[in-house]
N, C-alpha and C positions, 0 to 999 in steps of 0.2 A: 207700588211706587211710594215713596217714602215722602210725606208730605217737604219735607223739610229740602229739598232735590229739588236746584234749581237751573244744574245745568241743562244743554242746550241738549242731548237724546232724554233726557229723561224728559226735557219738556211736549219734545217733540212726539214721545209715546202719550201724555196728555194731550195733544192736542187731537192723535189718531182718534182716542178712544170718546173723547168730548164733539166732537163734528159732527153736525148732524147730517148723517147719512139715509140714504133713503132702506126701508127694513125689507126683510125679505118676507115672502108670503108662508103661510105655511097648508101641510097636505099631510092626508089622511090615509094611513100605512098599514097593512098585515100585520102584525106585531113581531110574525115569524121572520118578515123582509126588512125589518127596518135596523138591522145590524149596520155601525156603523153611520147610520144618521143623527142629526141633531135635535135632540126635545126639544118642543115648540111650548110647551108649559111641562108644569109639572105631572108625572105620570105616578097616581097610585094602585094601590093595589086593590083587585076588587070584591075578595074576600077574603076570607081567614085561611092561615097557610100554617100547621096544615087543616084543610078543611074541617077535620075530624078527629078525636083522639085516634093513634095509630101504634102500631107497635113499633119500638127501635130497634129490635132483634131478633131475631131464631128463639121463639122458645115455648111458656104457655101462661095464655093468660087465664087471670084468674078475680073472679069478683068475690071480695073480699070486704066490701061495705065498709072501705074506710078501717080497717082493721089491720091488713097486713097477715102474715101468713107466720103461726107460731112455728113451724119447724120441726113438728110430730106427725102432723095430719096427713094423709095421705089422699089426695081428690083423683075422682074419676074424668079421666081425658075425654067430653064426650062429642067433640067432630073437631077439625079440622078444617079451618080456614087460608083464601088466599087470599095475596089482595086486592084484587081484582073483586071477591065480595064486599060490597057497601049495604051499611043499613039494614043486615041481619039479624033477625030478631031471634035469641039464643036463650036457651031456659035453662041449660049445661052452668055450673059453676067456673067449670077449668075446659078452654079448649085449645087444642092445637093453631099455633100462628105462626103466618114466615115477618120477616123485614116488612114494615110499608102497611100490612095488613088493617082496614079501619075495627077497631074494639066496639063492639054490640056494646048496646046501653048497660053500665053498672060496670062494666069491668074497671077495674083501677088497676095494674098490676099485671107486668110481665115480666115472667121469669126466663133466663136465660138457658138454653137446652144443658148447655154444660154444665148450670149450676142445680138440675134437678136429676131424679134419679126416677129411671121409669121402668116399669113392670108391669107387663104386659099393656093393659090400660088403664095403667095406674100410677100416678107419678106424687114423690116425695119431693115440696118444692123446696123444702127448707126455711128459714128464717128470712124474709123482708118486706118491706115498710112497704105504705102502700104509696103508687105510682111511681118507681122505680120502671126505667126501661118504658114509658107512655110518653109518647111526642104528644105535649098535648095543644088541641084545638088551636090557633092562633098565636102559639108561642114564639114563634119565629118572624111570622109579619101578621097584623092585625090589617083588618078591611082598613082601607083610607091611610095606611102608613102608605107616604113618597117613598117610591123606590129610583126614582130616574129625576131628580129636576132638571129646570128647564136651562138650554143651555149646555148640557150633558151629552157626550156623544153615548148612547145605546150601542153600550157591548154584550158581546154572547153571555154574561154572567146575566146584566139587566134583563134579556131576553127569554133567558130561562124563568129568571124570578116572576117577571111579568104573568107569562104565560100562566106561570102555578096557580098564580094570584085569578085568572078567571080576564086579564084583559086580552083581549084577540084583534083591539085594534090602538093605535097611538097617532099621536099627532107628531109629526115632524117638520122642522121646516126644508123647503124646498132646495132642491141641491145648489151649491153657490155656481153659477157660472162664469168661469174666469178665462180670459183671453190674453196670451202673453205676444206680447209683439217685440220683435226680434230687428234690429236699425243696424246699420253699417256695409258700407260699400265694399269691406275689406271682405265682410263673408260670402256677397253676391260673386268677388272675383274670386274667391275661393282663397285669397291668401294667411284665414286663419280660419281653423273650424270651429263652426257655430254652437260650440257648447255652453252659453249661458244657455240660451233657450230650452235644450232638453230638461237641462237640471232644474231650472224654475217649473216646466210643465209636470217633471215627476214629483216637485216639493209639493204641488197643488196637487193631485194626484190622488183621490180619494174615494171613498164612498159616499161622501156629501156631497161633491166637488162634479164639474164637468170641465175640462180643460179644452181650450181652442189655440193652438199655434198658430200665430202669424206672423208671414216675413220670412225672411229677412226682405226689410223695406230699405229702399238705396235712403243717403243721407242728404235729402231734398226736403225742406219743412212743408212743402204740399203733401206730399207724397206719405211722411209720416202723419202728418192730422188726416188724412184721408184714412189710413189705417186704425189709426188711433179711435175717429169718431165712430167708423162701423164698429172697432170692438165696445167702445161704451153702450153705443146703443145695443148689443147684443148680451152685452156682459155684467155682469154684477159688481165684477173688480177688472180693473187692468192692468197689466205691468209691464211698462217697454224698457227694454233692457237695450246699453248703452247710451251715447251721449248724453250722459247724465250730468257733466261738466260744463265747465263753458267757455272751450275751448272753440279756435272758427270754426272748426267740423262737426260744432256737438249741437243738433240741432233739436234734440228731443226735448230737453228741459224750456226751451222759447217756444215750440209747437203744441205742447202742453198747455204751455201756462196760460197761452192766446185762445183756449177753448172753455176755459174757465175758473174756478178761485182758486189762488195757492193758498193751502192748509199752512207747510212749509217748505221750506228747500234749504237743506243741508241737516246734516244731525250730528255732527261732530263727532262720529264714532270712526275711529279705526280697527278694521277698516271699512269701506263702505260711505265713508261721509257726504260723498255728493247726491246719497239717497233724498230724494224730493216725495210728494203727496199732492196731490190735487182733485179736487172735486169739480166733476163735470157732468151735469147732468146728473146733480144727488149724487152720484155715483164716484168711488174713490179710483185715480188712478196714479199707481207708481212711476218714476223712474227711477232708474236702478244703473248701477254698473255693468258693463260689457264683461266686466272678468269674474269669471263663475265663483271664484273664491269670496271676492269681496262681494258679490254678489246674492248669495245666499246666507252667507252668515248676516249682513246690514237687515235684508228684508226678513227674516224670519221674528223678531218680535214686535217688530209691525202689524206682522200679518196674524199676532195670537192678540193683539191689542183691538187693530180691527176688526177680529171677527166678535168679541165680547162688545162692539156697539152695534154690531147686525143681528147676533144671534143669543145674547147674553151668556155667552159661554165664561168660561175663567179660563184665566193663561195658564198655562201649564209652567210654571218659574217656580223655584225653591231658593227664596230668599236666604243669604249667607253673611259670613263674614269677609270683609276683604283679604283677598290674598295678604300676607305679610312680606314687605321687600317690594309691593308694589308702589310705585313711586311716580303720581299721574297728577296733573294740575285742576283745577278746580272747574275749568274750563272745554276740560277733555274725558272721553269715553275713549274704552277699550274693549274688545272683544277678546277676549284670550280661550283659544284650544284647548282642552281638556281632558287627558285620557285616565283610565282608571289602572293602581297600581297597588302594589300589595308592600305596607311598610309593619312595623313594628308593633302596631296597633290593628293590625287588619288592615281592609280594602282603603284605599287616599284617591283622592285626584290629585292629580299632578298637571301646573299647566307645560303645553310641549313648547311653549314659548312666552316669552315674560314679558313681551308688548303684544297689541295688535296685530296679527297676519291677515293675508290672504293668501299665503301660501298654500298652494293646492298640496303639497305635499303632507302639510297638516293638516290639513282643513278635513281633507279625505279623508283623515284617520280618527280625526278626534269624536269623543262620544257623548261630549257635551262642551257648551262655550259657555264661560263665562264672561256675562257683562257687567263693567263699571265704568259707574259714572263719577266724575272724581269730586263733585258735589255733593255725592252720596257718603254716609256713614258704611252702606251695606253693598252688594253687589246681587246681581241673581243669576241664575243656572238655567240653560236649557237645552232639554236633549235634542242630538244630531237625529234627523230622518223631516219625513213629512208631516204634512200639515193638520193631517192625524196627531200628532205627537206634539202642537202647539199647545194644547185645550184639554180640558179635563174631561 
């Protein structure tokens, strides 16, 4: 966020990430199982990677004392290592090695099979320098380099590195549990189906994450705080989807706010803007719009704002320039669709509409939204999917 951004979403993403929330606890993981979860500090590595000098290829190593191999001599091949042997103590000048293999003390030097010439047991290695084809010791990650900070979702790459590195255990913090609650009389009679709620419970939807649907609750302000407080006290986040308005039948934003402090209510973004935030019980909870369009695109950079003061993560946003031709007052946000296109230059985004939608039509298709705030110099980007795909 650009200090300079004073309009009315861009403040209201400061004030998600400034509120003080209550934090979440953290637990102590497999390293193997923790794919997908969130670093709770930073995770380094526990030894040198790779442990040992090792060969990079097929071929023969060769101790050479720092000399190098002039190109005449001819050494005798005398065993034949795998790598599965470690810490071999070898009195052979030149021995047989596959990929991976760890190098006995002294050798500096592996030559490549193709690049030598062998007879019977005896190979012509040719001219090179020494340690040529040696992964050596720690070149790749040293003990105590961070491989995961904290904050990080631990992906299969992190998990592999880890593991090398000698850690078998990590710290993560605890899965977020979120409860979305689902309001209106219209879905109880069945006269429109209830698809906000799915789409919010698949956006939450994660390997961090534990989702709870609730509802559909009739539109009776008891009835919804009664929902509302069992999810808080259950849940980490809450989100109730429709009456988010304040219209006479919109009764979630008054039942809300009667339970405790508003952060804000409203964010000025098209579309989505009657998005609200309230803290209850430490605990943050949304309302949001009934219509699944406007509803997922408002609450998604909310939801990578808030999770960076519960978990210190970083939002997943690729700050830009603003579209050209867009033409938004100082006072207003836009959300605009984005798909990807192939122009004259290689890949473009292209937005599929030049204001704000919530048309499911595009919403559905696009594969990234861009937000402006028309306060701002710049705009930012962020990809369509789940809550995985908020956060770095």
């Amino acid at each position: 966020m650009q200090e300079g951004c004073r309009g009315r979403f861009t403040s209201c993403l400061r004030m998600t990430l400034e509120t003080g929330w209550e934090r979440l606890p953290a637990e102590r993981l497999r390293t193997q199982d923790a794919a997908g979860r969130v670093a709770y500090r930073d995770i380094a590595a526990g030894h040198d990677f790779p442990p040992y000098n090792r060969s990079a290829v097929d071929g023969y190593a060769i101790r050479t004392h720092g000399r190098g191999t002039s190109g005449s001599e001819e050494l005798e091949v005398g065993l034949s290592l795998s790598a599965a042997q470690v810490h071999q103590v070898v009195s052979a000048e030149c021995i047989e090695v596959s990929t991976g293999t760890p190098l006995p003390e002294g050798f500096d030097l592996v030559v490549k099979k193709e690049d030598a010439t062998l007879s019977g047991r005896k190979v012509l290695p040719g001219r090179h320098m020494p340690w040529e084809n040696v992964a050596v010791r720690g070149e790749d990650l040293r003990a105590g380099t961070v491989i995961v900070r904290a904050g990080e979702v631990l992906r299969p790459e992190s998990i592999g590195a880890l593991l090398s590195c000698g850690v078998r255990e990590v710290e993560a913090f605890s899965r977020i549990r979120v409860g979305v609650v689902s309001t209106g009389d219209e879905l109880l009679e069945g006269l429109i189906e209830n698809s906000t709620q799915p789409e919010i419970v698949s956006f939450f939807s994660s390997r961090f994450t534990e989702v709870e649907a609730i509802g559909p609750v009739r539109d009776r302000p008891s009835e919804i705080y009664e929902a509302v407080l069992g999810s808080v006290e259950r849940n980490n986040i809450t989100v109730v989807t429709g009456g988010s308005s304040v219209g006479e039948h919109d009764h979630s934003r008054v039942s809300v706010s009667s339970m405790g402090e508003e952060v804000f209510s409203g964010i000025g973004l098209k579309p989505g803007r009657t998005l609200s935030l309230y803290r209850v019980k430490g605990r943050p909870v949304f309302v949001i719009s009934g219509l699944p369009g406007a509803a997922i695109v408002s609450l998604r950079p909310f939801v990578a704002f808030l999770l960076q003061a519960l978990m210190k993560s970083k939002p997943r946003v690729l700050h830009v320039d603003r579209l050209a031709g867009l033409q938004i007052g100082p006072d207003e946000a836009w959300a605009v669709p984005l798909d990807l296109a192939w122009s004259g230059q290689g890949i473009a985004m292209m937005p599929m509409h030049n204001r704000g939608t919530h048309r499911l039509s595009l919403v559905s298709r696009a594969m990234w939204t861009l937000y402006v705030d028309g306060s701002c110099s710049d705009a930012f980007l962020m990809e369509a999917g789940g809550i995985d795909r908020t956060i770095v």
